[in-house]
C-alpha positions in Angstrom: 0.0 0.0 0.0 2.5 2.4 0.6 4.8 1.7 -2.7 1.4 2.4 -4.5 0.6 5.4 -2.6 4.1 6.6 -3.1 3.9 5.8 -6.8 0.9 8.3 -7.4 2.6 11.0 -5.5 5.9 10.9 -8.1 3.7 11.3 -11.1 1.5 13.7 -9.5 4.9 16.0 -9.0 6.0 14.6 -12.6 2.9 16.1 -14.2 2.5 18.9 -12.1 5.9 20.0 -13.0 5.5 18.9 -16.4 2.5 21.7 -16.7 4.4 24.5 -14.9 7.2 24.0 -17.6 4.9 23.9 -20.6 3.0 27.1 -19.3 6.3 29.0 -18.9 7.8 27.6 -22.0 8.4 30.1 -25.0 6.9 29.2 -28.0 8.6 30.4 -31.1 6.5 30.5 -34.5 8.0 29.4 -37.7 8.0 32.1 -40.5 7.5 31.2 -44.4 7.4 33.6 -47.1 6.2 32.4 -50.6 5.5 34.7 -53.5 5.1 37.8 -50.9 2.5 35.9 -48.7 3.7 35.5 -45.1 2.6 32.0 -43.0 3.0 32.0 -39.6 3.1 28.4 -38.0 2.4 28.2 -34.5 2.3 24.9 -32.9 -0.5 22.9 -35.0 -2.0 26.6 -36.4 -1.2 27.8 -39.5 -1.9 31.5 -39.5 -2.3 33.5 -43.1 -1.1 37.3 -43.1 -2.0 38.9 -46.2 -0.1 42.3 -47.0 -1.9 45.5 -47.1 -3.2 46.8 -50.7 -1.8 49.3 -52.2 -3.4 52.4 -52.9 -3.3 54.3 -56.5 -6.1 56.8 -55.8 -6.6 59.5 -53.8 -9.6 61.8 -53.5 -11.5 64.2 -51.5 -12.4 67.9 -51.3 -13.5 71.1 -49.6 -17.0 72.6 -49.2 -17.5 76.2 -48.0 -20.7 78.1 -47.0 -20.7 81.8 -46.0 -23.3 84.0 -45.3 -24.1 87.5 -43.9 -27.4 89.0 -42.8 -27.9 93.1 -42.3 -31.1 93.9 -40.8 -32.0 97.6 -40.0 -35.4 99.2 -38.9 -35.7 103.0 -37.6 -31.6 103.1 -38.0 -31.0 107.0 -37.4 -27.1 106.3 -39.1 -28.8 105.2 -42.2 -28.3 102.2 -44.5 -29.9 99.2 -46.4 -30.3 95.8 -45.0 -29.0 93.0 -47.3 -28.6 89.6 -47.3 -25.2 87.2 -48.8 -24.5 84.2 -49.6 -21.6 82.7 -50.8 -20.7 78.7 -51.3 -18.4 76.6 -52.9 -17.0 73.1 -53.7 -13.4 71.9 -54.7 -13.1 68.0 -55.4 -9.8 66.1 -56.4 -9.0 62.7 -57.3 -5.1 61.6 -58.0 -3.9 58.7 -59.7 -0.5 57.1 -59.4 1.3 54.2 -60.3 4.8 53.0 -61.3 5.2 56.0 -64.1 1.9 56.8 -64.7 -0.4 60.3 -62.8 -3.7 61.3 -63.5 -4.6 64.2 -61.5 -8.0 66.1 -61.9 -9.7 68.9 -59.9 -12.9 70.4 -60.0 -13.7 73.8 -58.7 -17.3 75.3 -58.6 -18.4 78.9 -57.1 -21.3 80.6 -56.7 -22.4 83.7 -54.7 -25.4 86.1 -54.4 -26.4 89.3 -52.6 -29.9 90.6 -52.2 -30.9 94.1 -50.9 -34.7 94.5 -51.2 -33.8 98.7 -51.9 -32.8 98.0 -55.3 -34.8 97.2 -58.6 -33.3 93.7 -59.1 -33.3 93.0 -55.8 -30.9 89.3 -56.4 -28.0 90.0 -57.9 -25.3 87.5 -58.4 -21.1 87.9 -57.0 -19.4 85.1 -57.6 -20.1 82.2 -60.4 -17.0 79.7 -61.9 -16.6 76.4 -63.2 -13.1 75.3 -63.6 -12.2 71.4 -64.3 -8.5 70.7 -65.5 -7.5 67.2 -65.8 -3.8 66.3 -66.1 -2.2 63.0 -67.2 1.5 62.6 -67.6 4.0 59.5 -68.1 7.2 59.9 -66.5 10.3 60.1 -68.1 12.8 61.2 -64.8 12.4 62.0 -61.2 10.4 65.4 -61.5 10.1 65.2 -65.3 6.8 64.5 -67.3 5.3 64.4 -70.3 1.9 65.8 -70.1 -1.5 66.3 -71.8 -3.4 68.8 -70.7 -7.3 69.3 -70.5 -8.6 73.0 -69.4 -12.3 73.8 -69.2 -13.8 77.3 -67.5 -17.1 79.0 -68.1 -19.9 79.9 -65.4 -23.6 79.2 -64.4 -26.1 81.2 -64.4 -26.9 84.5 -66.6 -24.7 88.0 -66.1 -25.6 91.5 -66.2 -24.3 94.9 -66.1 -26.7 97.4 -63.6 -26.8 100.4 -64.7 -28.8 104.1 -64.9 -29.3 106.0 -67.8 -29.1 110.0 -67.7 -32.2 111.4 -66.2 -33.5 108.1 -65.1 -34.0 107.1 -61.9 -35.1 103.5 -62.7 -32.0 100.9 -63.1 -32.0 98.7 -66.0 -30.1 95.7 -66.8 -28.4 94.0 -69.9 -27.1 90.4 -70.1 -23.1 90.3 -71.1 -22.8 86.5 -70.3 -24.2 83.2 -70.0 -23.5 79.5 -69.3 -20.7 78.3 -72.2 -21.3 82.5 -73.5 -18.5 82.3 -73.4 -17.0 78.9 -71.9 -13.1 78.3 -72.7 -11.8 74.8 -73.5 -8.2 74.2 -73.9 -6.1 71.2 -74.7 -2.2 71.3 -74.2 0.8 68.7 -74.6 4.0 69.5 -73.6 7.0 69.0 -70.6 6.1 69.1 -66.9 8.5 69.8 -63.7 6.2 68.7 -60.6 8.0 68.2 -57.4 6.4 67.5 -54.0 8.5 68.9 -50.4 8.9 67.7 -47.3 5.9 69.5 -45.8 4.1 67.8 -48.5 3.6 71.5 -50.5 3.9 70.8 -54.4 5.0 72.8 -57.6 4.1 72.0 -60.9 4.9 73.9 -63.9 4.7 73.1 -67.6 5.3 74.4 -70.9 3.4 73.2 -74.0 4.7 74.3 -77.3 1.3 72.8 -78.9 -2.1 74.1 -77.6 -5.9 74.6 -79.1 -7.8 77.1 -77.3 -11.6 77.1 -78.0 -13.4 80.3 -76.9 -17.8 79.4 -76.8 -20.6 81.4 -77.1 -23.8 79.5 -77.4 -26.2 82.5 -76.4 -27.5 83.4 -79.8 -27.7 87.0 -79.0 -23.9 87.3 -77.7 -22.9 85.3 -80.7 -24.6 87.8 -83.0 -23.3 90.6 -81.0 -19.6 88.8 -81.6 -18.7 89.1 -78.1 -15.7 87.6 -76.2 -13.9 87.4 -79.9 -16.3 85.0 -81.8 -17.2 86.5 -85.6 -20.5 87.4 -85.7 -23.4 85.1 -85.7 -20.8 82.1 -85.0 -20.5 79.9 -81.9 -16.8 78.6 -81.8 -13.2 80.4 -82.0 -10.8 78.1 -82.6 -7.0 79.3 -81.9 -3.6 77.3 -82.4 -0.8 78.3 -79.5 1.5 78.0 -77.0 0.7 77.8 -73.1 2.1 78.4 -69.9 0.9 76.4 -66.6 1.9 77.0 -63.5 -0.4 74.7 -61.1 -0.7 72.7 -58.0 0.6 75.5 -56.3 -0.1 73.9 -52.7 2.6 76.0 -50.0 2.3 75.5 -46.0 3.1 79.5 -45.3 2.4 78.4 -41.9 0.8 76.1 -39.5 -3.0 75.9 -40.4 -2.0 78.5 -43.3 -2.0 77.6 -46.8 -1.5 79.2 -49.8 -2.9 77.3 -53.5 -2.8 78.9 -56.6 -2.6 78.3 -60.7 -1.0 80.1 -63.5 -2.5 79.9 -67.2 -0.9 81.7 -69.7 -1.4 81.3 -74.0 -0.8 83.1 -76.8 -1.8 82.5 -80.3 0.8 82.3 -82.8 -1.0 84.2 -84.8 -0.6 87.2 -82.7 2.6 85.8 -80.6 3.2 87.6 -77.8 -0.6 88.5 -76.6 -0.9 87.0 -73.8 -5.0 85.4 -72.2 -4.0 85.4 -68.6 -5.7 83.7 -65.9 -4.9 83.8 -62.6 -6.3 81.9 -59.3 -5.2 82.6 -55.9 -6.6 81.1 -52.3 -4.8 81.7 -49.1 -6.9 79.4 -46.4 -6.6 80.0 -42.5 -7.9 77.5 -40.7 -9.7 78.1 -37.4 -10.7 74.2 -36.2 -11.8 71.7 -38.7 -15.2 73.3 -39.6 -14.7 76.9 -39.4 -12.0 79.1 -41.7 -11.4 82.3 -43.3 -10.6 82.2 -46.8 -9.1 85.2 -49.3 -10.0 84.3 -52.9 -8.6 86.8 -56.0 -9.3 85.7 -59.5 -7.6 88.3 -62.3 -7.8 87.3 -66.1 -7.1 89.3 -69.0 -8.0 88.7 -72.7 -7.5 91.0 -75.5 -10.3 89.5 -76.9 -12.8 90.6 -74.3 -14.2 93.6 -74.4 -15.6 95.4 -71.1 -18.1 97.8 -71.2 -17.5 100.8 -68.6 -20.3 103.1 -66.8 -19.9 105.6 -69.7 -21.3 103.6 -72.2 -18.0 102.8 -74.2 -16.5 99.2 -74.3 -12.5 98.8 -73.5 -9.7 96.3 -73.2 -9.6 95.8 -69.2 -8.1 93.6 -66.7 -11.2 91.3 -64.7 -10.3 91.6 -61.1 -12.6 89.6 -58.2 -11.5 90.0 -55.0 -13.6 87.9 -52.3 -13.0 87.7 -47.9 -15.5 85.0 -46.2 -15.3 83.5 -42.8 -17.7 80.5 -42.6 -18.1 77.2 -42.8 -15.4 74.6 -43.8 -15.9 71.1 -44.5 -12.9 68.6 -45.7 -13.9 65.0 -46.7 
C-alpha cells in the first residue's frame, strides 16, 4: 500500500511539473514567405497574413458656406439691409502608379447678394466652373510628359446694372451666360512637378502645342460677336503656345496655406498676346469646420471687351477680390 501510494505521488509532481514547464515555456513560431505571402506556424496553427493593398487613388475635397445677414429698422445712421451668400465646392482625385499620374480637380463657385432697396433685388457675385485634368507618363524623377485638358465657363446669366441720364429706374443688360463664353483648352507639352517635405507641391509646364476654343452659345452674344467669336458664329478656334503653373499647394504656416494656378497662352498668330488667368486662395484654418478664406481671381483677354459706366467698351483687366469667414468642411 505504501509503494502504491508513493507511486501516485511521483507522477502527481512529474505532471504537475510537467505543466508549470509547458505554461512558462516560450513558443517560437515558424515564419514562411512564398510569393510575398507570409505564413506563420504556431504549434499545430497555421496563421495567413496577407499584405496591405496598395493604394493608386486618392480623393477628397473642400465645401465652404458663407453668409451675412444686415437687418436695420428706424436706423438713425442710415443704411440698407441685405442679405449674402456665398458657397463653394473643390473636389480632387489623383492617380499614381509606377510611371503613370492622373490628377483632376474640379472647382465650382457661386455667390449672391440681395438688398430689397434695389430694382433687381438678387444679384449674383461670384459664379465659376473650372475642371482641368492632367495626365503625364514619366520620363525622370520630376520630369513628365503631359497632356493637358482645361475647361472654365460659369452658371447662371450675367448683367451689367446700370442708370441712364435722367432716369432714376435701373435697368439691366445680359453680357454672359452659361458656355457664353466657356473656354476649352487642350495642351501637350513637358512638366517639372515636385512634391517637399511639408508635403507642399509645384508644378509647372510648358506646351509648345495648344488649341484654345473660346464658346458662345447664347444666340444674342454670338450675333453681337462678343468675347472674340465673328459674328453670328459659336466657336473660336485658336492654335498656340501655353504656360501652366499649377498645383501651387505651399504650408506659409501652421493651419496657413496658400494654393494657386497660373495659365498663360498666346496665339501664334498674334505671338506675344498673352489670355492670362490667374487663381489665388490663401486658407486659414480656425478648427476643422470653421475658416477664413481670401479668394482673387484676375484674367485678361484682348479679346474681351468690357463695357464701362460711360457707355464705351475697352480692353480691361477682370479683377474679383472675395473675404468669407464661414463654414469649412474637408472630406
Amino acid at each position: 500500500m505504501r509503494q502504491l501510494l508513493l507511486l501516485l505521488g511521483l507522477l502527481f509532481a512529474y505532471s504537475y511539473v510537467s505543466f508549470a514547464w509547458a505554461q512558462e515555456k516560450k513558443i517560437i513560431p515558424d515564419t514562411v514567405i512564398i510569393e510575398q505571402d507570409t505564413l506563420i506556424m504556431l504549434g499545430d496553427s497555421l496563421l495567413l497574413e496577407n499584405p496591405a493593398k496598395e493604394t493608386f487613388w486618392k480623393t477628397g475635397g473642400t465645401y465652404t458656406l458663407n453668409a451675412q445677414q444686415v437687418t436695420l429698422s428706424n436706423w438713425a445712421a442710415g443704411g440698407s439691409g441685405s442679405f449674402a451668400l456665398n458657397t463653394g465646392v473643390n473636389l480632387y482625385a489623383n492617380f499614381k502608379k509606377d510611371s503613370k499620374v492622373w490628377d483632376t480637380q474640379l472647382t465650382v463657385n457661386l455667390g449672391f447678394n440681395r438688398q430689397n432697396e434695389r430694382a433687381f433685388k438678387t444679384q449674383k457675385t461670384n459664379d465659376n466652373f473650372i475642371f482641368v485634368s492632367n495626365y503625364g507618363r514619366q520620363l525622370s524623377e520630376k520630369i513628365f510628359l503631359t497632356t493637358q485638358l482645361d475647361a472654365r465657363t460659369q452658371l447662371m446669366a450675367g448683367y451689367k446694372y446700370s442708370k441712364g441720364s435722367g432716369l432714376d429706374a435701373e435697368s439691366r443688360t445680359k453680357i454672359s451666360d452659361l458656355l457664353s463664353p466657356g473656354y476649352l483648352q487642350s495642351s501637350t507639352g513637358i512638366n517639372y512637378r515636385v512634391t517637399y517635405a511639408d508635403k507642399s507641391r509645384l508644378s509647372f509646364i510648358l506646351s509648345p502645342f495648344t488649341g484654345r476654343f473660346t464658346l458662345v452659345m447664347n444666340d444674342s452674344l454670338s450675333q453681337a460677336g462678343t468675347f472674340g467669336v465673328n459674328p453670328g458664329e459659336n466657336v473660336r478656334a485658336e492654335a498656340g503656345m501655353s504656360v501652366a503653373v499649377g498645383g501651387v499647394d505651399i504650408a506659409l504656416m501652421e493651419n496657413v496655406t496658400w494654393k494657386a494656378d497660373l495659365n498663360l497662352f498666346s496665339n501664334y498668330e498674334r505671338f506675344g498676346n498673352m489670355v492670362v488667368n490667374f487663381n489665388s486662395l490663401i486658407r486659414m484654418k480656425v478648427n476643422k469646420f470653421i475658416s477664413t478664406r481670401m479668394e482673387t481671381v484676375l484674367i485678361y483677354d484682348e479679346n474681351v471687351w468690357i463695357k464701362q459706366d460711360n457707355g464705351r467698351s475697352k480692353r480691361a483687366i477682370q479683377f474679383q477680390n472675395l473675404i468669407n469667414f464661414g463654414i469649412s468642411l474637408d472630406f
